[in-house]
Backbone bond lengths (Angstrom), bond angles and torsions (degrees), N, CA, C in turn:
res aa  C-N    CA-C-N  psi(-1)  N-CA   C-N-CA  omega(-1)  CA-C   N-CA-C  phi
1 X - - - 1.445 - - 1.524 107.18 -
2 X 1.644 117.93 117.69 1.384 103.01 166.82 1.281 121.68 -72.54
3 X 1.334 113.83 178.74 1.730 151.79 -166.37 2.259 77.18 -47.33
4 X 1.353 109.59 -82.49 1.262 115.95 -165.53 1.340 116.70 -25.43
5 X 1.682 102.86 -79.90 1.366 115.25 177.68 1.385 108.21 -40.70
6 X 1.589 139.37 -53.93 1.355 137.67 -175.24 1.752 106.11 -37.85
7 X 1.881 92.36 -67.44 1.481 81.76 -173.27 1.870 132.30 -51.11
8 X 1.635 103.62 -28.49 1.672 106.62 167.71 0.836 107.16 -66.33
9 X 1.248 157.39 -33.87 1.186 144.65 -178.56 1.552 127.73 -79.96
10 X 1.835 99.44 -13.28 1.473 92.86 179.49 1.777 79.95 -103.09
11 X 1.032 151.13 -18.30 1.370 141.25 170.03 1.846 116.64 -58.34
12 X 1.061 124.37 -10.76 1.439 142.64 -131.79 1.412 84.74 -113.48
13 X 1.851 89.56 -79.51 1.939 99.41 167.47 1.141 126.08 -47.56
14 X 1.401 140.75 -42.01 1.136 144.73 -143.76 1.644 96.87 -99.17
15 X 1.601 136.01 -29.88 1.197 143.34 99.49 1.789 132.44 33.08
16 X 1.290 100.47 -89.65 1.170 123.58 162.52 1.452 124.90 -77.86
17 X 1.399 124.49 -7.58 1.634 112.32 178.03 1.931 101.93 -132.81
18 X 0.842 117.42 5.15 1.333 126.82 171.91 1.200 122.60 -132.39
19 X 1.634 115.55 119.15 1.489 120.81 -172.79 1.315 104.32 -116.78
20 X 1.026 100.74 141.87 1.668 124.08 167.15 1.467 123.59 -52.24
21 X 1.213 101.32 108.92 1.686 89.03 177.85 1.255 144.70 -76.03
22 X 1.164 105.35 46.17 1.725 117.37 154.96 0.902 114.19 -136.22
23 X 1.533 132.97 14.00 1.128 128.42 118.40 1.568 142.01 -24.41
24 X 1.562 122.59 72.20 1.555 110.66 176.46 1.786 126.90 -66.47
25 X 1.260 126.57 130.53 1.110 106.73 136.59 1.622 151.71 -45.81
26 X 0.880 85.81 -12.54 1.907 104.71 173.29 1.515 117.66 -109.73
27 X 1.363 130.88 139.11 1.087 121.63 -179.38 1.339 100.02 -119.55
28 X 1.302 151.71 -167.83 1.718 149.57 173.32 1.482 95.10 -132.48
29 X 0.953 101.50 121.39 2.090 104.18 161.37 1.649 104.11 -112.54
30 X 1.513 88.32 153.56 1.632 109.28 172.56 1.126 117.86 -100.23
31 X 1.194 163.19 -165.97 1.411 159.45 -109.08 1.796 129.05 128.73
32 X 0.839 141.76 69.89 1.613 132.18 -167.14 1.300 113.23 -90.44
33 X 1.761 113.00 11.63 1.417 114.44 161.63 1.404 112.74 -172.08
34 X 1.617 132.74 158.00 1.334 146.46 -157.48 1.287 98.23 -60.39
35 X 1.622 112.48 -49.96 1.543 112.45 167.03 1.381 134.99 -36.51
36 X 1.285 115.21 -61.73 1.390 121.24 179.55 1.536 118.06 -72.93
37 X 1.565 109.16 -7.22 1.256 120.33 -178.91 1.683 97.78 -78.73
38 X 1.123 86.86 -78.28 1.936 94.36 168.22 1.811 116.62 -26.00
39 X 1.152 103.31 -48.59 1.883 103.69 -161.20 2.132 72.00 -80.73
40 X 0.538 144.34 -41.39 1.557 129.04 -162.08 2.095 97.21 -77.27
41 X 1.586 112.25 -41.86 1.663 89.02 165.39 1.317 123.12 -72.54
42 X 1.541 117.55 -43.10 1.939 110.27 153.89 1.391 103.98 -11.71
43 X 1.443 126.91 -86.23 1.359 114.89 -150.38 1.453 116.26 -85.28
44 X 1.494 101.24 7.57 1.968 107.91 175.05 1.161 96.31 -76.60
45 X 1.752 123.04 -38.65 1.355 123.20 -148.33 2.056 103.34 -100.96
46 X 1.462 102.45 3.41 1.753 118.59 -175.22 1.152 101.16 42.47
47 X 1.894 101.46 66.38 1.783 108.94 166.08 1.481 77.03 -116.72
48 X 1.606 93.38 -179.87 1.374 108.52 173.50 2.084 122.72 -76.66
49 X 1.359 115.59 155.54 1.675 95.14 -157.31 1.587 73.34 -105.94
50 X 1.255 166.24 10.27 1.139 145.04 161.69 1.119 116.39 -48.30
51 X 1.751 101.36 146.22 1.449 115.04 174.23 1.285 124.17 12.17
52 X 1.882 94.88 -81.02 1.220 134.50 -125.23 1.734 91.89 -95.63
53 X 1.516 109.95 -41.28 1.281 115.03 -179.65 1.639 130.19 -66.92
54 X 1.975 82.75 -24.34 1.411 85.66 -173.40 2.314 106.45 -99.14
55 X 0.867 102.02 -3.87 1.446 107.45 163.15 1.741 103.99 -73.95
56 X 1.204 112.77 -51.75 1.572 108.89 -179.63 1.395 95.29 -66.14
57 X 0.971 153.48 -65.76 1.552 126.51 -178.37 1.478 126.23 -43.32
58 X 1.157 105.21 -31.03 1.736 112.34 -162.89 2.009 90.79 -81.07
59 X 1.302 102.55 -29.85 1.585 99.31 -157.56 2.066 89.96 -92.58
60 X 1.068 127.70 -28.91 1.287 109.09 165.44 1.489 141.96 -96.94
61 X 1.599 89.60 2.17 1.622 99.40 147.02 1.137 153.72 -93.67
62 X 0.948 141.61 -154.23 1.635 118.25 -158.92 2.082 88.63 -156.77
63 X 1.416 109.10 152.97 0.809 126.65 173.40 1.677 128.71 -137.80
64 X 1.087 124.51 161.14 1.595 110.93 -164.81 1.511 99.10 -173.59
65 X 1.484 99.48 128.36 1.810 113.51 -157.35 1.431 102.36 -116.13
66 X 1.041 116.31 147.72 1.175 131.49 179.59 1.966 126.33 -148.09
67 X 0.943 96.48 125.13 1.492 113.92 -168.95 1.661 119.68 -36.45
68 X 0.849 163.90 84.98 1.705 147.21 -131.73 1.865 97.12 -137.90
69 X 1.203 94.98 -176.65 1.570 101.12 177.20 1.329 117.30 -55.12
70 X 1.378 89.89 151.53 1.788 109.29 -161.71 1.009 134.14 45.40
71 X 1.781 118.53 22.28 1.209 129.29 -169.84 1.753 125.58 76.96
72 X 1.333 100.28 12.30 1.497 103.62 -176.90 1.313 99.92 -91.45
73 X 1.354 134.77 170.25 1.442 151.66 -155.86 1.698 108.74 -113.68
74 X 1.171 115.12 134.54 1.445 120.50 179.30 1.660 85.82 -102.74
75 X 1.674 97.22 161.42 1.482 105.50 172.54 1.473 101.43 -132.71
76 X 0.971 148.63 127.11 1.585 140.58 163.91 1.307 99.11 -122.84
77 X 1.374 98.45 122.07 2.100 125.66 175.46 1.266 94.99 -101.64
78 X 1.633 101.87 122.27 1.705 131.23 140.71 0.732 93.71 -72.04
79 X 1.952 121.99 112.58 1.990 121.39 142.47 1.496 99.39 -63.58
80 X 1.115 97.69 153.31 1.714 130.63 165.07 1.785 90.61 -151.46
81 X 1.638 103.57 148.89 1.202 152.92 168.83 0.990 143.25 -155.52
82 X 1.893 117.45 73.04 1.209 99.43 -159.60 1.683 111.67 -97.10
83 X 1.506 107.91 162.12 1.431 129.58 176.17 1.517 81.82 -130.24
84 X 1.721 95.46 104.42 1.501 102.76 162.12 1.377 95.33 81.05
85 X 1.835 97.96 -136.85 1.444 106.10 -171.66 1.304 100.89 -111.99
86 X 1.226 136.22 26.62 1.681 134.23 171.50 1.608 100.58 -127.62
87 X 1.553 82.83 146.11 1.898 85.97 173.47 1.540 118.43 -85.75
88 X 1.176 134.98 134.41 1.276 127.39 177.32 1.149 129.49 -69.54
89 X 1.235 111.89 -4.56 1.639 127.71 -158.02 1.771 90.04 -123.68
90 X 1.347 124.05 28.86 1.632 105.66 178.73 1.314 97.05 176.62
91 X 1.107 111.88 130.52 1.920 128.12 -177.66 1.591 115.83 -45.48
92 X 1.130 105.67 142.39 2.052 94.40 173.72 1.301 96.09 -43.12
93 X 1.611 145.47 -56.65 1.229 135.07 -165.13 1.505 133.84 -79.30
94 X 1.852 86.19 23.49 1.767 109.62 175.80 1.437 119.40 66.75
95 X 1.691 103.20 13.64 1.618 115.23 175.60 1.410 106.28 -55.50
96 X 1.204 125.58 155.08 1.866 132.38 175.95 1.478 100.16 135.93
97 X 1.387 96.06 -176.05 1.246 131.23 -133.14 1.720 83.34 -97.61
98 X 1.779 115.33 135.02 1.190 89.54 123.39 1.822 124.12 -117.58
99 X 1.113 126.03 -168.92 1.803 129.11 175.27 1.320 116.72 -129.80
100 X 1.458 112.68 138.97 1.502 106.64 -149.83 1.298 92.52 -123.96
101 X 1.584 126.53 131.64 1.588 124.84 -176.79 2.264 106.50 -111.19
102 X 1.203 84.99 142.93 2.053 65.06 167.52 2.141 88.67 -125.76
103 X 1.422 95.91 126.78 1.315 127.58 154.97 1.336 119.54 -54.39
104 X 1.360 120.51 96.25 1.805 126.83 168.93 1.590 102.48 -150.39
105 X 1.523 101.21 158.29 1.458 123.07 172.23 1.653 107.14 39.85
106 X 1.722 113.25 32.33 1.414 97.84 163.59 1.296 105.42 104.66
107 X 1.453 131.84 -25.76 1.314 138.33 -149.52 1.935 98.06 -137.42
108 X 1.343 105.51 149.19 1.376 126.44 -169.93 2.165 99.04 -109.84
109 X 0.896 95.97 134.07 1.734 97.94 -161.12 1.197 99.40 -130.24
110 X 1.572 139.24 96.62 1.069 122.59 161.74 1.598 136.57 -70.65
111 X 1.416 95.46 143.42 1.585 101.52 -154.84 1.921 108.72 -131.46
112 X 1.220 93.34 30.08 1.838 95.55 178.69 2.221 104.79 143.65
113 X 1.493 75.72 178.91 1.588 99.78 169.74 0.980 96.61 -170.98
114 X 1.265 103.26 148.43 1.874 139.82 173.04 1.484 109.87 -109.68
115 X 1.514 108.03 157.88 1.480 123.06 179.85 1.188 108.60 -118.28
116 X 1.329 128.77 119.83 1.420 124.28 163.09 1.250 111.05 -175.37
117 X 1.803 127.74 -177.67 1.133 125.14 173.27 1.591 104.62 -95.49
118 X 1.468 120.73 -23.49 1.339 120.18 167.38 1.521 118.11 -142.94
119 X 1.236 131.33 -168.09 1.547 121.24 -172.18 1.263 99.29 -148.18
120 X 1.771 141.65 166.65 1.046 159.63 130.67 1.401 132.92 -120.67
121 X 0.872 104.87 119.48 2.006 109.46 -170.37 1.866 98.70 -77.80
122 X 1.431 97.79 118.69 1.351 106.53 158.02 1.285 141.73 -127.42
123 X 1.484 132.76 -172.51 1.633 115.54 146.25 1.275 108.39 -105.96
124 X 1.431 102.61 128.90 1.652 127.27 168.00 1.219 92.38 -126.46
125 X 1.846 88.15 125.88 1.731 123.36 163.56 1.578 90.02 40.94
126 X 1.379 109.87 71.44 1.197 117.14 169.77 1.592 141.65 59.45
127 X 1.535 100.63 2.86 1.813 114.48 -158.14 0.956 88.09 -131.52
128 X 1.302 125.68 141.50 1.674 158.91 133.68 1.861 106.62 -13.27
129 X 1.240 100.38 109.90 1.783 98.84 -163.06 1.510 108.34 -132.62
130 X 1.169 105.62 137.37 1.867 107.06 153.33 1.580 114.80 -79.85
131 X 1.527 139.85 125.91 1.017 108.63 149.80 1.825 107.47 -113.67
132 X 1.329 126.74 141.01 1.470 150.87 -178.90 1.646 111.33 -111.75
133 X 1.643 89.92 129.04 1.426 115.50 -176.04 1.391 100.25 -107.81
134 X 1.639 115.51 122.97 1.470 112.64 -173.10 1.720 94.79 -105.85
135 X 1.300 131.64 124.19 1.889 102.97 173.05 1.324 103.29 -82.67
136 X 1.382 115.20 164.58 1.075 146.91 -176.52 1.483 103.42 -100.88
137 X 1.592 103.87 -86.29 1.163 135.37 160.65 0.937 124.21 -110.90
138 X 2.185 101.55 -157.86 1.437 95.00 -172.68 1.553 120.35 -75.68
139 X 1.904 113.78 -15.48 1.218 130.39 -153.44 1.693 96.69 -123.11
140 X 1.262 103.95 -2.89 1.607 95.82 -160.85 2.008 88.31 -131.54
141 X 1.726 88.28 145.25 1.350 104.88 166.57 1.730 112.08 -162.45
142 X 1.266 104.92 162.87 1.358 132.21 -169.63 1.159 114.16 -91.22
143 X 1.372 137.01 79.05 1.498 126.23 179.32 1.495 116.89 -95.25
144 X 1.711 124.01 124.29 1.368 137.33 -160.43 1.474 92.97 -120.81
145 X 1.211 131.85 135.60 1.581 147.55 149.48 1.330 117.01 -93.47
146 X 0.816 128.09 126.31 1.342 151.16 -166.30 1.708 120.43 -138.49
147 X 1.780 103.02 109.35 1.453 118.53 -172.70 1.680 117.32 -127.64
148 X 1.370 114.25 146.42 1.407 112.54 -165.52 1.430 98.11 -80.48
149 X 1.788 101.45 136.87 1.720 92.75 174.46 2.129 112.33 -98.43
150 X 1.385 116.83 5.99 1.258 137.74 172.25 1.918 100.84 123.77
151 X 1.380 104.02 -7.08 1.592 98.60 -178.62 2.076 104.62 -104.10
152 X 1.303 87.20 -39.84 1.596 91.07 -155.73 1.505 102.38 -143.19
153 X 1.081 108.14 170.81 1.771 119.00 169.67 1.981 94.40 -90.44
154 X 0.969 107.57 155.43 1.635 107.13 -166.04 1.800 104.78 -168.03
155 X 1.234 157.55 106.77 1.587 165.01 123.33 1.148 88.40 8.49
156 X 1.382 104.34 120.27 1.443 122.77 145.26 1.560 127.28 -123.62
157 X 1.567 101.57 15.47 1.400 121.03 159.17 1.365 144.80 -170.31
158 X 1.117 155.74 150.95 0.750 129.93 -175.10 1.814 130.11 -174.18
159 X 0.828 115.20 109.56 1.861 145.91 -138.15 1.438 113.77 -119.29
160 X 1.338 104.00 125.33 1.255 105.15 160.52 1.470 131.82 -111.02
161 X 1.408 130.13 147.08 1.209 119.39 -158.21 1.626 101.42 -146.37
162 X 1.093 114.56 162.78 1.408 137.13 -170.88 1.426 111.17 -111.99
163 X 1.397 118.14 130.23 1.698 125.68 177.89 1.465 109.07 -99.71
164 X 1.490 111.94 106.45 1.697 126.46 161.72 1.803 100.47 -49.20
165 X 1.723 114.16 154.98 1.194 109.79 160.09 1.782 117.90 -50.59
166 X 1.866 110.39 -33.38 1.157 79.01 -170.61 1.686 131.54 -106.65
167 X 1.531 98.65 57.06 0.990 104.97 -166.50 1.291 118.61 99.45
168 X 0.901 130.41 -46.38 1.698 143.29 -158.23 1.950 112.78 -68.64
169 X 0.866 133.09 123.49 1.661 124.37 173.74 1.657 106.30 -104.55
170 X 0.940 94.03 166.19 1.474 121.64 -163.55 1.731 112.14 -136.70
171 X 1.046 100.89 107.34 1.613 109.40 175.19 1.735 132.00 -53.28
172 X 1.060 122.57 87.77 1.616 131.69 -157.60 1.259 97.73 -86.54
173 X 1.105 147.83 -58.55 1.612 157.71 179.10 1.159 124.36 -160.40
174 X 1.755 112.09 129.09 1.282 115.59 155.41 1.636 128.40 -85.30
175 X 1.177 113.96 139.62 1.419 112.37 178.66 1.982 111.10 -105.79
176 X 1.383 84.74 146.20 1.532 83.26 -179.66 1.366 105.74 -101.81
């Protein structure tokens, strides 16, 4: 291999396994209505964004608001999609996504998603938190906390734990 080809090829690699840091994984979208919010999770969730498809999403999901800084409104959407009597968008064991919007100046801003089969808003270590229960099984589940860092909702943990008969769990592993 000559001198040339070597260097494309270490340019090629170096390419593909090293990113630039301003590069985000996260991007922020805007929104100026429930609609366009919806046809934008349609195609997060690779349903169809028509009309028709995306009203049936909006109308069998569920939403639930919550009060956040400076008095502006959090939104977190349960997808549902059903085919039949199962949702397509979430495991028989109600595994999926949820997506979290914050409400200002008129406009709906998405700012994250969570994993779990259910959610509870708390305070952890003092901050405004999601925590999400993913099941596993029948005895085992995945609990993720989730806190705003001023851009996005973002994991800052996340554990799995084991259910005693009496109620009680037991911490099996944290993952970083």
């Amino acid at each position: 291999m000559n001198k040339k080809n070597y260097i494309i090829l270490v340019l090629i690699l170096f390419s593909i396994f090293v990113t630039p840091l301003n590069i985000r994984a996260f991007e922020t979208e805007y929104f100026t209505d429930y609609f366009a919010a919806f046809r934008f999770l349609a195609e997060k969730s690779h349903l169809s964004s028509d009309d028709k498809s995306v009203f049936k999403l909006a109308a069998e999901s569920s939403i639930d608001k919550f009060t956040f800084e400076k008095g502006e409104l959090l939104l977190v959407v349960n997808l549902n999609y059903y085919k039949g009597s199962y949702s397509s968008v979430r495991s028989p064991d109600g595994n999926g996504h949820f997506y979290i919007f914050l409400t200002s100046d008129g406009l709906l801003e998405y700012i994250g998603s969570m994993e779990g089969a259910s959610y509870t808003q708390e305070i952890v270590t003092g901050e405004f938190s999601f925590v999400t229960s993913w099941i596993i099984g029948e005895n085992e589940a995945i609990e993720s906390t989730y806190q705003y860092d001023g851009e996005y909702f973002s994991r800052i943990s996340k554990i799995l734990y084991e259910y005693e008969p009496d109620g009680s769990k037991v911490k099996v592993r944290e993952y970083k």
